[in-house]
C-alpha positions as CSV (number, residue, x, y, z in Angstrom):
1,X,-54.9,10.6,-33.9
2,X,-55.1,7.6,-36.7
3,X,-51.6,7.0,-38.2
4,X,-51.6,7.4,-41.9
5,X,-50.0,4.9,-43.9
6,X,-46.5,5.3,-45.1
7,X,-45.9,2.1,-47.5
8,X,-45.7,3.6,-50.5
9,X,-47.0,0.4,-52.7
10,X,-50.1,0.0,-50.2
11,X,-51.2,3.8,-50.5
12,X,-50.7,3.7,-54.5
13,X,-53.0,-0.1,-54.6
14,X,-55.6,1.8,-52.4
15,X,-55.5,4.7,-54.5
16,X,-55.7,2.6,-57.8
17,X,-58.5,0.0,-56.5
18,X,-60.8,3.6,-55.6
19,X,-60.1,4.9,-59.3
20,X,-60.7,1.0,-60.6
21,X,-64.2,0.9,-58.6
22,X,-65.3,4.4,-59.6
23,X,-64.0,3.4,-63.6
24,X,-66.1,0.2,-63.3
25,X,-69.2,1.8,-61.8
26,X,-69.1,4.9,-64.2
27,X,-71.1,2.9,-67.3
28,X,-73.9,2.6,-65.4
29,X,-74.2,6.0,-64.0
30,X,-73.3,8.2,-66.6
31,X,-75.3,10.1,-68.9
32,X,-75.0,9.5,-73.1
33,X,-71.9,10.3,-74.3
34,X,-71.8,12.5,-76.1
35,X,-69.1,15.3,-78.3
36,X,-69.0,17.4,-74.9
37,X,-68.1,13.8,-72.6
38,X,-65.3,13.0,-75.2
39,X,-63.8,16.7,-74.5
40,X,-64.4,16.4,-70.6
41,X,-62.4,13.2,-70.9
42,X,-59.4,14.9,-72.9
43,X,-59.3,17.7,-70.3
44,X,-59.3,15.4,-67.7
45,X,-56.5,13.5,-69.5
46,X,-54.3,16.7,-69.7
47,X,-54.6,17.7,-66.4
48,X,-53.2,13.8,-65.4
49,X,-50.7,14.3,-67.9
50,X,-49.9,17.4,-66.1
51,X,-50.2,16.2,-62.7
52,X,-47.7,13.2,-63.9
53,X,-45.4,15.8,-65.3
54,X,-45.2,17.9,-62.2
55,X,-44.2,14.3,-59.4
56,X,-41.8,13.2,-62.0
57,X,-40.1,17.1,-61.8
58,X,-40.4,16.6,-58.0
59,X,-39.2,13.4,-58.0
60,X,-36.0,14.3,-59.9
61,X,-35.5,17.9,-57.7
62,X,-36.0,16.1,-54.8
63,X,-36.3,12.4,-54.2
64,X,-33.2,12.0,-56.4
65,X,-31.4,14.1,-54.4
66,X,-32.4,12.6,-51.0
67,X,-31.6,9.5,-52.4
68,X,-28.2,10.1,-53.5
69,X,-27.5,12.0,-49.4
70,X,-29.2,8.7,-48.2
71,X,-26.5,6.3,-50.1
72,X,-23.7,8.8,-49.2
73,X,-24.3,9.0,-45.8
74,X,-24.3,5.2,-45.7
75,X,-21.0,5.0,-47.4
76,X,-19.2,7.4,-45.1
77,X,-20.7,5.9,-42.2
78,X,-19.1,2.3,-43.4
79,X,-16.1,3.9,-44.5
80,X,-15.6,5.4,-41.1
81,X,-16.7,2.1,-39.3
82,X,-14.2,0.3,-40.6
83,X,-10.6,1.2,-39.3
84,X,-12.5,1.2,-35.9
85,X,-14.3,-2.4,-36.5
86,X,-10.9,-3.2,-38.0
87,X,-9.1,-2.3,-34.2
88,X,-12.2,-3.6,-32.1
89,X,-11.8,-7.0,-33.8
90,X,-7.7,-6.6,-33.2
91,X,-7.8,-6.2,-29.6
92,X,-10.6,-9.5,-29.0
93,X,-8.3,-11.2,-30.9
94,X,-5.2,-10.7,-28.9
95,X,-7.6,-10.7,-25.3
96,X,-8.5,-13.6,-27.1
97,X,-5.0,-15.3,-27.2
98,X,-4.2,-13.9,-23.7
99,X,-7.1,-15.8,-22.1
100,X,-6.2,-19.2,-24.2
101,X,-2.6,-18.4,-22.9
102,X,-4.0,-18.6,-19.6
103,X,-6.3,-21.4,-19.9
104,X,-3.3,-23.3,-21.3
105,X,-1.0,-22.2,-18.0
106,X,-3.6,-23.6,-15.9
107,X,-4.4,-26.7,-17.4
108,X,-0.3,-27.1,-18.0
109,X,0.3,-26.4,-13.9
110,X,-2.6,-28.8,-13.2
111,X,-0.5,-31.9,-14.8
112,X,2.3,-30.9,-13.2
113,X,0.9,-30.4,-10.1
114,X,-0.9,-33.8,-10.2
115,X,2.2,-35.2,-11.4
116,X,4.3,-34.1,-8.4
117,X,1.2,-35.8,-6.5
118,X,1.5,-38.5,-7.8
119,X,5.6,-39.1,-7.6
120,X,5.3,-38.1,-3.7
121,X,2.4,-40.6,-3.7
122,X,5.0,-43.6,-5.8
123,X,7.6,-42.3,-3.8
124,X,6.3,-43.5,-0.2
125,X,5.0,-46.8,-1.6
126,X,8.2,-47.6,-3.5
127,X,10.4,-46.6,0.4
128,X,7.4,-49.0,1.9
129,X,8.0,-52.0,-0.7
130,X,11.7,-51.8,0.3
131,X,11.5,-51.9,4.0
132,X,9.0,-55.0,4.0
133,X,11.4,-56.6,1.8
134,X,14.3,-56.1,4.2
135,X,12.3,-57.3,6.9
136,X,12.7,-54.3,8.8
137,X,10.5,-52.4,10.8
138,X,7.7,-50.7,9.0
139,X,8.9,-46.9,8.3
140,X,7.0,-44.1,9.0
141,X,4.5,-42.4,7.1
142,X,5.1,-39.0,8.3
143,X,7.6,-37.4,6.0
144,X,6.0,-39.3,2.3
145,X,2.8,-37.7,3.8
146,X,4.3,-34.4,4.0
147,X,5.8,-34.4,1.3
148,X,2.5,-35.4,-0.8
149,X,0.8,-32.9,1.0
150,X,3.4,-30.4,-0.1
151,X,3.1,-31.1,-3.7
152,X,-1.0,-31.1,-3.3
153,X,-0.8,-27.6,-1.4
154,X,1.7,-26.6,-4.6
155,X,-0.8,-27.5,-6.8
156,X,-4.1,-25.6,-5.1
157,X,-1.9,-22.7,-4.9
158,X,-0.3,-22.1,-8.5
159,X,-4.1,-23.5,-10.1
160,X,-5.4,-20.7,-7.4
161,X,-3.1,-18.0,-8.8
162,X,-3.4,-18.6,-12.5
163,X,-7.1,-18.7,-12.4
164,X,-7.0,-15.3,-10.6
165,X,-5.0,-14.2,-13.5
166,X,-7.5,-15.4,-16.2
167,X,-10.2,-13.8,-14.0
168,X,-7.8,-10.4,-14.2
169,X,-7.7,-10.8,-17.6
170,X,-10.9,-11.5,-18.7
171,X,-12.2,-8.3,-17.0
172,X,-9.3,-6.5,-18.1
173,X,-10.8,-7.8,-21.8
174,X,-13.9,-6.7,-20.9
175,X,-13.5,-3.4,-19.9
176,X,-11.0,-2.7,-23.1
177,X,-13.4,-4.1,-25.3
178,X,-16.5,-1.4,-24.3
179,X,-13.8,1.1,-24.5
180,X,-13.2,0.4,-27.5
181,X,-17.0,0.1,-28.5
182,X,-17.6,3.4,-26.9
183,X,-15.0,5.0,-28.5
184,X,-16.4,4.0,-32.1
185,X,-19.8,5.2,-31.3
186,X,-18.7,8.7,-30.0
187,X,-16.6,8.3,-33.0
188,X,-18.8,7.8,-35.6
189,X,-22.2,9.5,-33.8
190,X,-21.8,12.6,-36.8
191,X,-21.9,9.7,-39.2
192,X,-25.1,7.8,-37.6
193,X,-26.7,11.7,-37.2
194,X,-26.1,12.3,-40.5
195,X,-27.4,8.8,-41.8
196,X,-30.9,9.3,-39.3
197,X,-31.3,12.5,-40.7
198,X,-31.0,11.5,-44.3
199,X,-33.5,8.4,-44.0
200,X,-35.9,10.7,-42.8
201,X,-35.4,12.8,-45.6
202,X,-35.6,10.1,-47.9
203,X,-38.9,9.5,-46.2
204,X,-40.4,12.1,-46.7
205,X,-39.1,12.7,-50.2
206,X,-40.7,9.4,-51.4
207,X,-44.0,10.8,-50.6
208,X,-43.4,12.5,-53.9
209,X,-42.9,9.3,-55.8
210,X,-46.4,7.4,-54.1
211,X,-48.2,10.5,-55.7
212,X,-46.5,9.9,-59.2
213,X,-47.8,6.5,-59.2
214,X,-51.0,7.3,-58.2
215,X,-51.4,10.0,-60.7
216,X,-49.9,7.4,-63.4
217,X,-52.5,4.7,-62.4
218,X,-55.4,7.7,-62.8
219,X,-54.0,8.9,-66.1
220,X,-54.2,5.1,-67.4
221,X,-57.8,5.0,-66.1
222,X,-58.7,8.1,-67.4
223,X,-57.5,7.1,-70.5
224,X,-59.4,3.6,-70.6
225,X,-62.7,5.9,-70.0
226,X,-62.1,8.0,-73.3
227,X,-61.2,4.8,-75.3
228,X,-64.7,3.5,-73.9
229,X,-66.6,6.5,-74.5
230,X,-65.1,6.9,-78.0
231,X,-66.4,3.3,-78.9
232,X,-69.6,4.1,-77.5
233,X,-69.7,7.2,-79.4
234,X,-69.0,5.5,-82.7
235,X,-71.8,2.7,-82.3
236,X,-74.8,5.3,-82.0
C-alpha cells in the first residue's frame, strides 16, 4: 500500500496549489454570473467559515492537549535523566583517574627500572676503569652482568604487573560503566514509554491542524471567487 504523506506543510501546499488551479481555471468554465452564483459563493463561504471553526475547536480540544503531554513527557524524561547522567559521568571520571593513576605507575616504574639498568650497567664499567688503572688483571664480568640482568628482569616484571593492573582496570571500567548505562535505561524506560507514546499522539493530533490550514487556504479562495464574481456582476 502507498504511504500517505505526513508533512503537514507538503499536504496543506498540495491542497492549496489544487484549490489555486481549480480558482484559476474557474473563469473560463463557468457560466454568467449571475444573483444565484453570488449566493452559491456566500454558502460556500459559510460552510469554510464553518469548517475553519470546527479544526480550530479540534485543534484546541486536542492538538493543544497532546502538545502540552508531548513537552511534559520530555521534561520528566530530562528531569529523571539527570541525577543518573549526573552518576554515569561520576564514575568515568574517577575510572578515568584510576587508569591515568595507572598509566602514571607504569611509566614511573619504567624510569626506575631503566635507571637501576642503567647504574648496574655504570657500575661494572666504573669496577672495569679501576682495575685497568691498577694494572691488575681484568675482573670478571660475571657478577656486573648479573646484577644488570637483575635490575632488567625487575623492570619486565613490575612494567608486566602494572600493565596487568591497567588491563584489570580498564575492564573493570568497562563493565561498571554499561551497568551504569543499563541501569538508567531500565530506569528511565516509563519515561522514554511515555515520551513514544506521546509523540505519536502528537502525531496524530496534528492531522487536525493540516486540515485547518487547508480549510483556511479554501476559505481565502473561496473568498477571492466572490470578490471576482461580484466585480463581474457590477460591470454588466
Amino acid at each position: 500500500m502507498k504511504r500517505i504523506a505526513r508533512n503537514p506543510r507538503a499536504i496543506s501546499r498540495k491542497i492549496l496549489l489544487t484549490s489555486v488551479v481549480g480558482f484559476v481555471l474557474a473563469p473560463s468554465a463557468r457560466a454568467a454570473v449571475t444573483n444565484d452564483t453570488i449566493k452559491a459563493d456566500a454558502a460556500k463561504i459559510a460552510a469554510d467559515v464553518a469548517l475553519v471553526q470546527a479544526d480550530e475547536q479540534k485543534c484546541k480540544d486536542v492538538v493543544e492537549p497532546a502538545r502540552k503531554t508531548l513537552r511534559d513527557a520530555r521534561e520528566k524524561l530530562r528531569t529523571d535523566a539527570t541525577p543518573l547522567e549526573a552518576k554515569l559521568k561520576a564514575d568515568e571520571d574517577q575510572w578515568h583517574l584510576t587508569l591515568v593513576a595507572d598509566d602514571a605507575a607504569i611509566t614511573s616504574a619504567r624510569q626506575a627500572g631503566e635507571a637501576a639498568v642503567h647504574a648496574a650497567e655504570h657500575k661494572q664499567h666504573q669496577e672495569q676503569q679501576a682495575a685497568r688503572r691498577s694494572k691488575g688483571a681484568e675482573p670478571s664480568p660475571a657478577a656486573g652482568d648479573a646484577e644488570i640482568a637483575a635490575a632488567r628482569q625487575k623492570l619486565e616484571d613490575d612494567v608486566k604487573t602494572l600493565r596487568a593492573k591497567r588491563k584489570a582496570d580498564e575492564a573493570l571500567r568497562d563493565q561498571a560503566v554499561a551497568a551504569d548505562k543499563s541501569s538508567m535505561a531500565e530506569a528511565l524506560k516509563p519515561d522514554t514509554d511515555a515520551l513514544h507514546d506521546a509523540q505519536k499522539q502528537f502525531d496524530s493530533a496534528r492531522l487536525f491542524e493540516v486540515s485547518l490550514e487547508a480549510d483556511k487556504a479554501a476559505l481565502e479562495i473561496d473568498r477571492n471567487q466572490l470578490k471576482a464574481d461580484m466585480e463581474a456582476l457590477q460591470q454588466k
